[in-house]
C-alpha positions in Angstrom: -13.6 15.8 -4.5 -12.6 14.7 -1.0 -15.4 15.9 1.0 -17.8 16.1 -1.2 -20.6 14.0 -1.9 -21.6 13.7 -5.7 -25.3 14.8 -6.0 -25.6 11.5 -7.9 -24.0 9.3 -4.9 -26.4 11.7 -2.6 -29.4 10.5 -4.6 -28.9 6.7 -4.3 -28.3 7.1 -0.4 -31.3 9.4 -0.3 -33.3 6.4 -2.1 -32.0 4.1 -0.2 -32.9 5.6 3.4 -36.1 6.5 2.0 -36.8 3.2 0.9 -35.6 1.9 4.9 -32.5 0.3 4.1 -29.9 0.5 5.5 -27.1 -0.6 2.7 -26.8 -0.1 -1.0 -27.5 -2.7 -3.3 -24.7 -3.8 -4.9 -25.1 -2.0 -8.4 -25.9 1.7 -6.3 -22.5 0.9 -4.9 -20.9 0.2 -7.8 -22.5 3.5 -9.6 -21.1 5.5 -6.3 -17.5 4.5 -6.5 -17.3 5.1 -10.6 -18.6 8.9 -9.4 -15.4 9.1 -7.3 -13.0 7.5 -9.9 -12.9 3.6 -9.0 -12.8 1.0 -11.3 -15.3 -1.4 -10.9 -16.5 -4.5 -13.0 -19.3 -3.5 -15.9 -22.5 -4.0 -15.0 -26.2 -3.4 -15.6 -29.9 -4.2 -14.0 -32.1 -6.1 -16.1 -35.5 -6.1 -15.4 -36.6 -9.1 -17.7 -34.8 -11.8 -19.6 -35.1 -10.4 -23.1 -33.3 -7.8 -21.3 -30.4 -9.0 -19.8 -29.3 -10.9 -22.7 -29.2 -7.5 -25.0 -27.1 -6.4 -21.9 -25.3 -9.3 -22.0 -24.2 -8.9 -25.5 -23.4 -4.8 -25.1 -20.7 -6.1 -22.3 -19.4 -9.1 -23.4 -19.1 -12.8 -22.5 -18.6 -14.1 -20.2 -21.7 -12.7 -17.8 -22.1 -13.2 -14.4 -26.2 -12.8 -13.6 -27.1 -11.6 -10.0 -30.4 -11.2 -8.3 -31.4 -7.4 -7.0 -33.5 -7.9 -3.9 -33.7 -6.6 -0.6 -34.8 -10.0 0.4 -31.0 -11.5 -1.1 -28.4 -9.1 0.2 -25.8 -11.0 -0.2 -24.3 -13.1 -3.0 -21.1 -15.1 -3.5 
């Protein structure tokens, strides 16, 4: 697939720019590099607390809980 862009990976830059950022939040990244192969940790976006705790219990503890903002870029 060298050379190709995903129509997936296309979609979330596409959102992105549209949106007037210029970087990927770090779960559109994520979703990217799994369309080219990568490994990456599991994750999922929660919109509410009920639901991050079913998510929570799909993957497995322990959890690591980050914010998705484009006021918090970036998180340790």
């Amino acid at each position: 697939m060298c050379g190709e862009v995903s129509m997936d990976a296309a979609k979330i830059i596409e959102n992105a720019l549209n949106e007037g950022r210029k970087y990927l939040m770090e779960h559109e990244a994520k979703s990217i590099c799994q369309q080219y192969g990568m490994s990456v940790t599991r994750f999922k976006v929660a919109k509410d607390l009920n639901e991050a705790l079913k998510y929570a219990k799909e993957i497995g503890y322990p959890v690591v809980f980050k914010i998705v903002s484009p006021d918090i870029i970036h998180k340790s």
